[in-house]
C-alpha positions as CSV (number, residue, x, y, z in Angstrom):
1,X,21.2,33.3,14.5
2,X,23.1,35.3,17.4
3,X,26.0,37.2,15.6
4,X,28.7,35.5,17.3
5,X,27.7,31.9,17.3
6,X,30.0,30.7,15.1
7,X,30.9,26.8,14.0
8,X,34.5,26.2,13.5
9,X,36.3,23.5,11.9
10,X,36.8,20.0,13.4
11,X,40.4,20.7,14.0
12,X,41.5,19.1,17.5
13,X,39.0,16.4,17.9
14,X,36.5,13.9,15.5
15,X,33.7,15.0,17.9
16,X,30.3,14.3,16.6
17,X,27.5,16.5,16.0
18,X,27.1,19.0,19.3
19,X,23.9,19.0,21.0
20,X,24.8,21.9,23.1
21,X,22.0,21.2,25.7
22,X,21.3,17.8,26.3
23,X,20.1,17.5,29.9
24,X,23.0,14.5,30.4
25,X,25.9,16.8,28.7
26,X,24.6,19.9,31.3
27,X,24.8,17.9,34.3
28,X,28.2,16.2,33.9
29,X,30.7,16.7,36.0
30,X,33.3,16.1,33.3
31,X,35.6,19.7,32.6
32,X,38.9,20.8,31.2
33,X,40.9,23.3,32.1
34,X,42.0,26.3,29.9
35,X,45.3,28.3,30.5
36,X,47.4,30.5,28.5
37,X,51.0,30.7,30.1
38,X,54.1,32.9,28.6
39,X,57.9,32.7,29.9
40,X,57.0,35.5,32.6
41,X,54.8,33.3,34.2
42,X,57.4,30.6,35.1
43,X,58.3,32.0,38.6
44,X,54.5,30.4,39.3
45,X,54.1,27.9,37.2
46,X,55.4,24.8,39.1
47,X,52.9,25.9,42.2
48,X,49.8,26.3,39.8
49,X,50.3,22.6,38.0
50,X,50.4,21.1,41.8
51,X,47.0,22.7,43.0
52,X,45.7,21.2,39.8
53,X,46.3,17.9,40.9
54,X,44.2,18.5,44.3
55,X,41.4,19.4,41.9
56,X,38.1,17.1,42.6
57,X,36.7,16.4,40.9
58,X,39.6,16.5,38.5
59,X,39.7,18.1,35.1
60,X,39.6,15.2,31.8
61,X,42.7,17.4,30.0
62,X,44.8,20.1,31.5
63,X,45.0,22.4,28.2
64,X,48.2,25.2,27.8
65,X,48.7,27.8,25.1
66,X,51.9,28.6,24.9
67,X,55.2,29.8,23.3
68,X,57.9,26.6,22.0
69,X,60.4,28.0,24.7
70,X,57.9,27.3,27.0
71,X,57.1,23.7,26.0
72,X,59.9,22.0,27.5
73,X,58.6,23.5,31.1
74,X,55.6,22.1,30.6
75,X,56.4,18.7,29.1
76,X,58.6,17.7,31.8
77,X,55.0,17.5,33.7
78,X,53.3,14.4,31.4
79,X,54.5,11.7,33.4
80,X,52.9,13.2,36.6
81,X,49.6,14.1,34.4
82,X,49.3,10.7,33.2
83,X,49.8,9.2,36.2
84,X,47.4,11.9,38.1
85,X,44.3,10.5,35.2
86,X,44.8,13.8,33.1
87,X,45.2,14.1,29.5
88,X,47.8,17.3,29.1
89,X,47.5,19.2,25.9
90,X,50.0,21.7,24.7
91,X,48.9,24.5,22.1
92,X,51.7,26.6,20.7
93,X,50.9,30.0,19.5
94,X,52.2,30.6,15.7
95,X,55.4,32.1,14.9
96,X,54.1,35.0,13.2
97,X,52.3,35.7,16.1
98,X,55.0,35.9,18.2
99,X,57.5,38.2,15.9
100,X,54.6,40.2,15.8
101,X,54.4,40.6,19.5
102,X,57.9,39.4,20.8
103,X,57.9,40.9,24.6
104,X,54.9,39.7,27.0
105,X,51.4,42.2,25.6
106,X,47.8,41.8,26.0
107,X,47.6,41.1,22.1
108,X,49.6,37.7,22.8
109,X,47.4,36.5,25.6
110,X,44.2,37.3,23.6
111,X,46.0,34.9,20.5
112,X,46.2,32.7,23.1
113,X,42.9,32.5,24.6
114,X,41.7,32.6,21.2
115,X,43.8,29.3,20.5
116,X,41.9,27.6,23.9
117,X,38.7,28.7,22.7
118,X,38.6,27.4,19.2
119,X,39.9,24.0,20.6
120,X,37.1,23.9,23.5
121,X,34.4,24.4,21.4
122,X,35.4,21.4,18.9
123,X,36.4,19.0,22.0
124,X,33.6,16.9,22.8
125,X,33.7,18.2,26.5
126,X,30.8,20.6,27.6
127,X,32.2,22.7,30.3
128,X,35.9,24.2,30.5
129,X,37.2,26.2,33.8
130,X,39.8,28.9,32.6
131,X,42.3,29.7,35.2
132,X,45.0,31.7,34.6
133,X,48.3,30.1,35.8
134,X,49.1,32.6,38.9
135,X,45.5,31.8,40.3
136,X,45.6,29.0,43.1
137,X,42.3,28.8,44.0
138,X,40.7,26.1,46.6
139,X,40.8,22.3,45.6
140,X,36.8,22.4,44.7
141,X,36.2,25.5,42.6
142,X,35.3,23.0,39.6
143,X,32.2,21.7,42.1
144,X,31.2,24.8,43.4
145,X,30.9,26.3,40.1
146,X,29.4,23.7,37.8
147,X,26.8,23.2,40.6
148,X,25.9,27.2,40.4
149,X,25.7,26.7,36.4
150,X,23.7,23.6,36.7
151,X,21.5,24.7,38.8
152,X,21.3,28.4,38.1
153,X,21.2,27.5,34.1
154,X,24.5,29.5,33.9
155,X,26.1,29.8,31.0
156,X,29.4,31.0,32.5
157,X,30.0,31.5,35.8
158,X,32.8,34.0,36.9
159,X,34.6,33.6,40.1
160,X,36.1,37.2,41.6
161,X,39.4,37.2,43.3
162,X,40.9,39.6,44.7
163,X,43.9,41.5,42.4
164,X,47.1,42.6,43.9
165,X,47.7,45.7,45.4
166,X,47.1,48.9,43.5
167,X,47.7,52.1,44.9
168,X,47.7,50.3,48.5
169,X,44.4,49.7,48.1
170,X,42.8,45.5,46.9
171,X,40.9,45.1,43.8
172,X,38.7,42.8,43.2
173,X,38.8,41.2,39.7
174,X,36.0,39.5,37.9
175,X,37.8,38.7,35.0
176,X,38.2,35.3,33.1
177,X,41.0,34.5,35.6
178,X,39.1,32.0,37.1
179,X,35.8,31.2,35.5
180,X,33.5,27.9,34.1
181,X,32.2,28.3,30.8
182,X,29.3,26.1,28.6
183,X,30.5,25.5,25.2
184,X,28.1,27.5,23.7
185,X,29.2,30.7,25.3
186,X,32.1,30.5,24.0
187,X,30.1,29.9,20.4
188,X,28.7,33.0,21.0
189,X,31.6,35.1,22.2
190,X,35.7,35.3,21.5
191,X,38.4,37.6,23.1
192,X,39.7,40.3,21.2
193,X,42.0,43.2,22.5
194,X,40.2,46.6,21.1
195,X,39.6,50.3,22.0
196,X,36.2,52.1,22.8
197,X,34.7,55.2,21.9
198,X,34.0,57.7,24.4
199,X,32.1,61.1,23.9
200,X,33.7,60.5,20.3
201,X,37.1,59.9,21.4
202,X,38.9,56.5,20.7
203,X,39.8,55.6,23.9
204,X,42.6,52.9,25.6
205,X,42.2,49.6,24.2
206,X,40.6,46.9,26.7
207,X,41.6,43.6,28.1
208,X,40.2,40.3,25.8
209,X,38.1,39.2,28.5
210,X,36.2,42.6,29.0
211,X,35.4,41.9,25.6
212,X,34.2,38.3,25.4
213,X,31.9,39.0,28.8
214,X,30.5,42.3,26.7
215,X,29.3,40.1,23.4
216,X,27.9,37.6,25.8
217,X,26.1,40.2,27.7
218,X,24.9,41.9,24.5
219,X,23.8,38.4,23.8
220,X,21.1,37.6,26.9
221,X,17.7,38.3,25.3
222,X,18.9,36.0,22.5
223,X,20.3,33.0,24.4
224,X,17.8,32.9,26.8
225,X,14.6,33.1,24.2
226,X,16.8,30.5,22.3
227,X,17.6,28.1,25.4
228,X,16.4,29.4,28.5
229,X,19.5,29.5,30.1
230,X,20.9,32.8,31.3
231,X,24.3,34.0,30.2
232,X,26.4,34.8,33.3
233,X,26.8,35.2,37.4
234,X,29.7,36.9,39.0
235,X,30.5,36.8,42.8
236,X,33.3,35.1,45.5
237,X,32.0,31.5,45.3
238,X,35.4,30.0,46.3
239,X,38.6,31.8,48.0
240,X,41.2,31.7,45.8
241,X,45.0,33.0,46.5
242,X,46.4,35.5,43.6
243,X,50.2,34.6,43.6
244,X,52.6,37.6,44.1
245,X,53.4,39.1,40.9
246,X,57.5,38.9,38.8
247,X,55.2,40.3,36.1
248,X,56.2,41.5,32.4
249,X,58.1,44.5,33.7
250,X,60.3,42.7,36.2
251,X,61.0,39.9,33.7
252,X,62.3,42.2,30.8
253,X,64.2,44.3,33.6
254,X,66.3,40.9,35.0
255,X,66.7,40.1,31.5
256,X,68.4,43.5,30.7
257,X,70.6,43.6,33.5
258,X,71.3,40.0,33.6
259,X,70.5,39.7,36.9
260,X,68.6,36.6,36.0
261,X,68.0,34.1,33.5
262,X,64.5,32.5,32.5
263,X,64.6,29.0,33.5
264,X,64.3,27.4,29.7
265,X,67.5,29.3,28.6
C-alpha cells in the first residue's frame, strides 16, 4: 500500500464503503468546492461567492475553512446558497491552532487545507475543485476540467493562472489555487508546510501545495500499476482572473495604523 494512502475516520458524513473507481462515480458530474479563507481575504470574498453561483454545472456543497471571526461573513450567504441548490459547509480551524499562528502564515492555510481534505475524502462526493477565494475563474472551469480528468484518467488536474506582478514581470502559478482533484489523490497526498535540503543545507520551508503535488508525483508508478489512472496534468485550460492583492502585509499595516477596520469587527 502507497505510503500516503491513508483511511480516516467517518467524521463529516455516514458515507458507505468507497469504491474509489467505479466507472459511474468517475464520470459524474457531481463536485464540491474546497476553500480556505482568513480575515485578509475579505476585501475579495463577496466577488468570489458570486462567480460561484455562475458555476455550471454547479458545485453539490460550497465548503470554507475558516477562522469564528470569519463565520458571520460567510453565514450571512446561506439563504442565497440555499436558494442557488448549494449545500454551504463551514469548517472552523481549532483554537489552538490559531494562538499558535495568530497573524495570517502559510502554517494556517496548510491547517486549513488539511481541514478540507480530511472532510473530502470521507464525503461521499468523488471529485472536489479547490479554488482559493481571490481566484475568479470562467463560469465552466468545473466542465472543462472534469472532462480532461475523465477522459485523460486524471487524477488531479491543475489549472495555471497567472500570479500578480513580481518584479514587473507575470508569473504563472500552478499551484492548488484552482485545481480538480479525485478522492483518492487526496488519499494518497496531504499538505504540509516543510523545508528541503539542498547540497546539505536545510533550506526555506515550502508552500503546502508544493508538497501535496510532490507525494503525488512520487506516487505515479504506484497509482497507475494500482488503477491505471495517471496522477496529474497541468496547463491554462480555462482563463481565470487573479483578484488584486490587500494581502497579509497590508492588512496587519491598516490594522496598526487604524486606518481601517476588518469588516467583522
Amino acid at each position: 500500500m502507497p505510503k500516503y494512502l491513508t483511511i480516516f475516520p467517518n467524521e463529516y458524513h455516514n458515507s458507505s464503503s468507497h469504491k474509489l473507481f467505479e466507472e459511474n462515480s468517475i464520470k459524474t458530474s457531481e463536485y464540491i468546492i474546497l476553500t480556505p479563507v482568513a480575515p485578509f481575504k475579505l476585501y475579495c470574498f463577496d466577488s468570489f461567492v458570486k462567480n460561484i453561483f455562475s458555476f455550471r454545472p454547479k458545485p453539490k456543497e460550497m465548503v470554507f475553512c475558516t477562522e469564528p471571526k470569519m463565520m458571520s461573513e460567510i453565514s450571512k450567504w446561506k439563504k442565497e446558497f440555499k436558494k442557488q441548490g448549494i449545500k454551504l459547509v463551514i469548517l472552523k480551524l481549532e483554537p489552538k491552532i490559531i494562538e499558535k499562528f495568530p497573524e495570517p502564515s502559510l502554517k494556517k492555510v496548510s491547517y486549513s487545507r488539511e481541514h478540507l481534505r480530511h472532510y473530502f475524502i470521507d464525503s461521499p462526493y468523488k471529485w472536489a475543485l479547490w479554488l482559493d477565494c481571490d481566484i475568479i475563474p470562467e463560469s465552466g472551469v468545473a466542465r472543462v476540467l472534469l472532462n480532461i480528468a475523465q477522459s485523460g484518467r486524471f487524477l488531479v488536474v491543475a489549472n495555471e493562472y497567472l500570479h500578480r506582478e513580481i518584479e514587473k514581470k507575470r508569473v504563472i502559478i500552478s499551484g492548488i489555487g484552482c485545481t480538480l482533484t479525485h478522492e483518492a489523490a487526496c488519499r494518497f497526498a496531504r499538505f504540509m508546510i516543510a523545508s528541503f535540503i539542498w547540497d546539505g543545507e536545510e533550506g526555506r520551508c515550502l508552500a503546502d501545495d508544493f508538497w501535496f503535488f510532490a507525494m503525488l508525483s512520487a506516487a505515479n508508478w504506484n497509482i497507475n500499476q494500482q488503477c491505471g489512472w495517471n496522477v496529474q496534468k497541468k496547463g491554462r485550460f480555462v482563463s481565470t482572473w487573479h483578484m488584486p492583492e490587500q494581502g497579509p502585509a497590508k492588512f496587519l499595516k491598516k490594522l496598526k495604523k487604524n486606518e481601517a477596520r476588518p469588516r467583522y469587527k
